[in-house]
N, C-alpha and C positions, 0 to 999 in steps of 0.2 A: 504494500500500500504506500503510494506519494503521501508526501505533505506539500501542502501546496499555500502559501502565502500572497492574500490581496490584500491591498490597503486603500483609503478615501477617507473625505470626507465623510460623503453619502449624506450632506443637505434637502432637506425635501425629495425623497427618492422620486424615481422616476425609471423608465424601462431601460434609458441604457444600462444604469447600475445593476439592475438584473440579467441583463444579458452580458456585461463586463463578467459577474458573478459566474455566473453557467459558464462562461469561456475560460474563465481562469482553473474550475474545480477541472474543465476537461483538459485542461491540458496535461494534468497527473495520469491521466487513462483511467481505465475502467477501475474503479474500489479505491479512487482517490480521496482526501480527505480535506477540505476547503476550510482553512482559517483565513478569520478575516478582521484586519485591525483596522476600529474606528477613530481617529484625529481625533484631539483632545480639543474642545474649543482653544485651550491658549494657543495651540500651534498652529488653528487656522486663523485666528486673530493676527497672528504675527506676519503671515502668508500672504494671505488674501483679505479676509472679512470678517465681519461678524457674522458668525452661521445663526440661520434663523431660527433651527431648531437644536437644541441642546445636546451635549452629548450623550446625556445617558437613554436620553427616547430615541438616538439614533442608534446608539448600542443595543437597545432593546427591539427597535425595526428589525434593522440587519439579522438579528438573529431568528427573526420569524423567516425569514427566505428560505426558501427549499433547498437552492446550491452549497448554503453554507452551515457546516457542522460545529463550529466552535466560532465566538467572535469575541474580541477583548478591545478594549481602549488604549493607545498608544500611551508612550511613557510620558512623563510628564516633566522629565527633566529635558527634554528632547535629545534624550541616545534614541534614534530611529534603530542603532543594531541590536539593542538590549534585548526587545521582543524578538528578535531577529533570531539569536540568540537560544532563548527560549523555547521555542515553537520549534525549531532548527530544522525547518520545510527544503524539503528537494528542489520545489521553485518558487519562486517569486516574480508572482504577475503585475505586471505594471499596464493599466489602464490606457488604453487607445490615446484617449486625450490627455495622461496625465505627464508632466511635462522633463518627470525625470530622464536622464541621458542611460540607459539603458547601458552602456560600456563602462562608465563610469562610476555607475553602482555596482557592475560585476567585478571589477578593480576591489573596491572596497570593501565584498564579502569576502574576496578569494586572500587581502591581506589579514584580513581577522581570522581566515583559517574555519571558515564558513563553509559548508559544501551544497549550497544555494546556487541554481543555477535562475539568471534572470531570462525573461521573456517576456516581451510587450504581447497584448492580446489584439488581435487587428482586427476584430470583426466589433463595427462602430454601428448602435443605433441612430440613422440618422434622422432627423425630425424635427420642426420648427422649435420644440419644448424639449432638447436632447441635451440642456444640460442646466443644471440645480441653481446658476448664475443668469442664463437666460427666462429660466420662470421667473425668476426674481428681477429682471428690468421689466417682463411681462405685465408683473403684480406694480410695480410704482410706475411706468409710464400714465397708467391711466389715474392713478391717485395725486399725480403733480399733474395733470390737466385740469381735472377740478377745481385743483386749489387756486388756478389762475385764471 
């Protein structure tokens, strides 16, 4: 059996993060095992934004999904290897859209002495509402129209 490692935010889910999910559990093969670590609001604060919805109801989403077998909260010191570490998965999927350099995190397992191999997932839900940032200009375009 693989272990198999994704991570995200996972904001306001939506279908690609299900079909990211399904894509990452299959690339372990058949009797794979799909961990999946949810961003800490401070590290998406730091990153990007204020996520809208908190981390623990995202932690608790994600693990309702059918693709994934265990899910935990990233570390909070932010060692992204820590859980890495832990979990000590065969692969680590990295999201179509998400913008990490894929060679350059392989470098960095392989100096920790990691036996994590990486690979981006390339089958992308595409769709007017296909990402957690675009609902969300969705939901305020029309609430600053109003207000002017």
């Amino acid at each position: 059996m693989k272990k198999v490692m994704a991570s995200g935010t996972f904001d306001l889910l939506h279908p690609g993060h299900g079909i990211y999910l399904q894509e990452a559990k299959n690339l372990g093969g058949y009797n794979s095992k799909l961990y999946v670590v949810v961003a800490r609001d401070s590290t998406v604060e730091k990153r990007k934004r204020v996520p809208i919805v908190g981390e623990n109801q995202r932690l608790e989403l994600i693990k309702m999904l059918k693709p994934v077998d265990e899910a935990y909260l990233g570390n909070e010191e932010g060692d992204i290897f820590k859980i890495v570490e832990e979990i000590d998965p065969d692969i680590i999927a990295i999201g179509p859209d998400q913008t990490h350099n894929v060679e350059k995190l392989q470098k960095a397992i392989d100096e920790r002495g990691l036996k994590a191999r990486v690979q981006r997932v390339s089958v992308y839900h595409q769709d007017e509402l296909d990402s957690s940032c675009k609902i969300i200009k969705k939901i305020k375009i029309p609430i600053l129209k109003e207000k002017f």
